[in-house]
C-alpha positions as CSV (number, residue, x, y, z in Angstrom):
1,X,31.8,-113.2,11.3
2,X,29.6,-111.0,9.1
3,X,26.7,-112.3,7.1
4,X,28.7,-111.5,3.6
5,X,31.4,-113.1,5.0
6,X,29.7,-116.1,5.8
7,X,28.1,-116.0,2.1
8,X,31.3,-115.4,0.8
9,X,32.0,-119.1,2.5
10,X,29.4,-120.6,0.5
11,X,30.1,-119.1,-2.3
12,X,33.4,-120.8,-2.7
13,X,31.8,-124.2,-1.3
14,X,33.9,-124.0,2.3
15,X,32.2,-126.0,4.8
16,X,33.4,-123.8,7.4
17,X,30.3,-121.8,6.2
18,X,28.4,-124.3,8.0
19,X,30.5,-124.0,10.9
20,X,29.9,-120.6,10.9
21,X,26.0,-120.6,9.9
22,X,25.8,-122.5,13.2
23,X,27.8,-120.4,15.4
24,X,25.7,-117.4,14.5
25,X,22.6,-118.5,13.5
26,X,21.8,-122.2,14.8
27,X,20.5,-120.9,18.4
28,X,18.3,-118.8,16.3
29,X,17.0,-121.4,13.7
30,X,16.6,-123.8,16.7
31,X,14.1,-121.9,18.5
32,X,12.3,-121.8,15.4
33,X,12.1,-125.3,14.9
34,X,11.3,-125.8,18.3
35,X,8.5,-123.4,18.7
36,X,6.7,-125.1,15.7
37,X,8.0,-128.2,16.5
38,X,8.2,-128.8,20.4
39,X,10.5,-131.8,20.3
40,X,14.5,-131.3,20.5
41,X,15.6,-134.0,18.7
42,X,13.4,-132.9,15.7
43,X,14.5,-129.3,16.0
44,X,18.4,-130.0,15.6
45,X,17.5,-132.5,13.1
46,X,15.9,-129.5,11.1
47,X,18.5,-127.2,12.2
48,X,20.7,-129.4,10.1
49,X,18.8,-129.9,7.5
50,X,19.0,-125.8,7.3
51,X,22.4,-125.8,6.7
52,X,21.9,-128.5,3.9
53,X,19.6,-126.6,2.2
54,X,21.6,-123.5,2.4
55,X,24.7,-125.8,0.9
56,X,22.4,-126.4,-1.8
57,X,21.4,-122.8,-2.4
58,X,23.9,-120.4,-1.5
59,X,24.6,-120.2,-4.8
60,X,22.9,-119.1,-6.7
61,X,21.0,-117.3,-4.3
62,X,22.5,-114.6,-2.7
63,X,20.9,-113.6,0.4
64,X,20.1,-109.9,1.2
65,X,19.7,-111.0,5.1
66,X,21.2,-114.3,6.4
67,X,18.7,-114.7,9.1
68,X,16.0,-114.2,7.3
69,X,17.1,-116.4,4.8
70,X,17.5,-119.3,7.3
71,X,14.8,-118.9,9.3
72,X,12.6,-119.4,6.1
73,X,14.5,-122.5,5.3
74,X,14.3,-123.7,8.6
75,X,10.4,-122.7,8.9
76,X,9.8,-124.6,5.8
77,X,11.9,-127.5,6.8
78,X,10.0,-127.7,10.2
79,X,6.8,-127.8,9.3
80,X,7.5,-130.3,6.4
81,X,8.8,-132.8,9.5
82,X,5.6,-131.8,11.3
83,X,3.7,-132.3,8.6
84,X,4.9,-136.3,7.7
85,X,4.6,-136.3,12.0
86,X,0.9,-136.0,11.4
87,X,0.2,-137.5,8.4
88,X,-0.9,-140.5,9.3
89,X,-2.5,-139.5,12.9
90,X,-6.3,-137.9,12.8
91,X,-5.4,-134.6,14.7
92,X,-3.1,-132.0,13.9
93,X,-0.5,-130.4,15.7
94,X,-0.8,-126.5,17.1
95,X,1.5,-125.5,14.5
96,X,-0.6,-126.8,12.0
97,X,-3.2,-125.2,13.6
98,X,-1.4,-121.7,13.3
99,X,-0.7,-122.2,9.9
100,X,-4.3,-123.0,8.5
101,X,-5.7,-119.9,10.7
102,X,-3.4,-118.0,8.6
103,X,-3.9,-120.0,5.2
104,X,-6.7,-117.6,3.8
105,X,-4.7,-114.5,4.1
106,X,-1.3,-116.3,2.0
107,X,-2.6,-116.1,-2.1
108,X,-2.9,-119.4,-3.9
109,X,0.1,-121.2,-5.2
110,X,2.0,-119.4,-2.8
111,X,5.1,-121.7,-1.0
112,X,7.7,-121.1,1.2
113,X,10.2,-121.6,-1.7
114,X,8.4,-118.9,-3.7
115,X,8.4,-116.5,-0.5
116,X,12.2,-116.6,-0.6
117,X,12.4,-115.0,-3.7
118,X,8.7,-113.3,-3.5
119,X,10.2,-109.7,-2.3
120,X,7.0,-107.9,-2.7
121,X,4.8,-110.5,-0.3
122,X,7.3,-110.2,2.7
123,X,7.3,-106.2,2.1
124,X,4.1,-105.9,2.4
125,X,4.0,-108.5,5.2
126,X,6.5,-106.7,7.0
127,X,4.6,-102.9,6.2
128,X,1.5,-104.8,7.0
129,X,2.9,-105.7,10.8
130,X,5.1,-102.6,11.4
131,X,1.5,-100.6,11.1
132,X,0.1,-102.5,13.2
133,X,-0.6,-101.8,17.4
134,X,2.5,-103.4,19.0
135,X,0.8,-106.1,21.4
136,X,-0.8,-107.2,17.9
137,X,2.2,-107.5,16.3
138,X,4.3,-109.2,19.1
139,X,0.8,-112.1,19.2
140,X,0.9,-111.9,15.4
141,X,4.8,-113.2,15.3
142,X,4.2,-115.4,18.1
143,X,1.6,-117.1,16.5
144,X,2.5,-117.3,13.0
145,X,6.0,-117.3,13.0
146,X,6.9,-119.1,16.4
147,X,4.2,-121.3,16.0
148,X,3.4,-121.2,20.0
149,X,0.2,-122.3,21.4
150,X,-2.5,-119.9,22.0
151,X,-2.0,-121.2,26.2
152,X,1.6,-120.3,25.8
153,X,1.0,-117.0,24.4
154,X,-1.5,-115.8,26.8
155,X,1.0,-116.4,29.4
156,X,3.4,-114.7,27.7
157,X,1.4,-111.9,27.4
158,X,-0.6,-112.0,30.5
159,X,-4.1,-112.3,28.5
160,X,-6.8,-114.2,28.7
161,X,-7.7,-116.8,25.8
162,X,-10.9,-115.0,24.5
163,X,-8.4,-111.4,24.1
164,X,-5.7,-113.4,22.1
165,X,-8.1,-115.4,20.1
166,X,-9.7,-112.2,19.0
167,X,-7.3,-109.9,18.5
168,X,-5.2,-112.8,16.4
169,X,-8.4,-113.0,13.4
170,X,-9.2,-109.3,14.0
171,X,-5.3,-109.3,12.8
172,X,-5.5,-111.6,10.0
173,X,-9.0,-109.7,8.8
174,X,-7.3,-107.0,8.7
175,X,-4.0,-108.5,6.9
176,X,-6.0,-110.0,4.9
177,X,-7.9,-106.6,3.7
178,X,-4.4,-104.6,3.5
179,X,-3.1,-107.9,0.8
180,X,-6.1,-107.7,-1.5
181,X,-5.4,-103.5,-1.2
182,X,-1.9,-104.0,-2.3
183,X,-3.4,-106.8,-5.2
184,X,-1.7,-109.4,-3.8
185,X,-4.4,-111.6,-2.6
């Protein structure tokens, strides 16, 4: 089923846009909840919390890309769960981690929710990356988007800790420069 399709589902409030949300897109949304996540039960848990969301706003919203659209939901969702997970522990979890590496590159008062409807941050997020050497890139989205450990990733990409550490802030320096270029910083 096609993503207008699928929109078209919500649009007339049939939960078989659900259904179908799931078919096409819940493998997807899973392995994003369980890269930042690391625990299944939680992961389907915010897998279906996705598709609530969605429910809730599909419409009004009308989503350019479907995918996208519910991996940012399902991002937001996840680390919200992690969040409360750690809240009342002293250490933090990786994806935590990840996401306060990044924090001083994301301009203040920015949130997920905002981000959705924030066309000119992702653009230059996405103009930012596509510039960018490949291997960067492909640790970049790893990191900040999977949420997988810095081990993990050097495995992934067959290189040592020290390479990924330093090519990951070299990254965010420079992401961070190209932002304030584009005055949105």
């Amino acid at each position: 089923m096609t993503d207008t399709s699928i929109i078209d589902l919500y649009f007339i409030r049939s939960e078989q846009a659900i259904e179908e949300s799931q078919v096409t897109y819940g493998g997807y949304c899973y392995r994003v909840a369980n890269g930042i996540l690391n625990d299944p039960a939680d992961s389907e848990e915010s897998v279906n919390d996705t598709w609530f969301a969605a429910w809730n706003a599909i419409p009004p919203t009308r989503p350019n890309s479907l995918k996208t659209f519910f991996g940012a939901l399902t991002r937001h969702i996840s680390i919200d769960r992690l969040r409360k997970r750690f809240a009342d522990k002293r250490g933090k979890g990786e994806a935590l981690i990840a996401i306060d590496e990044l924090a001083e590159c994301i301009p203040s008062g920015w949130s997920m929710e905002k981000s959705i409807e924030n066309r000119e941050l992702i653009r230059a997020f996405n103009s930012f990356l596509e510039s960018q050497p490949v291997l960067d890139r492909n640790l970049f989205v790893a990191r900040y988007w999977y949420g997988l450990p810095i081990a993990e990733i050097t495995v992934k990409f067959g290189i040592k800790k020290n390479t990924a550490v330093s090519k990951l802030r070299r990254t965010r320096i420079r992401l961070l420069a190209y932002l304030e270029k584009e005055d949105l910083q």
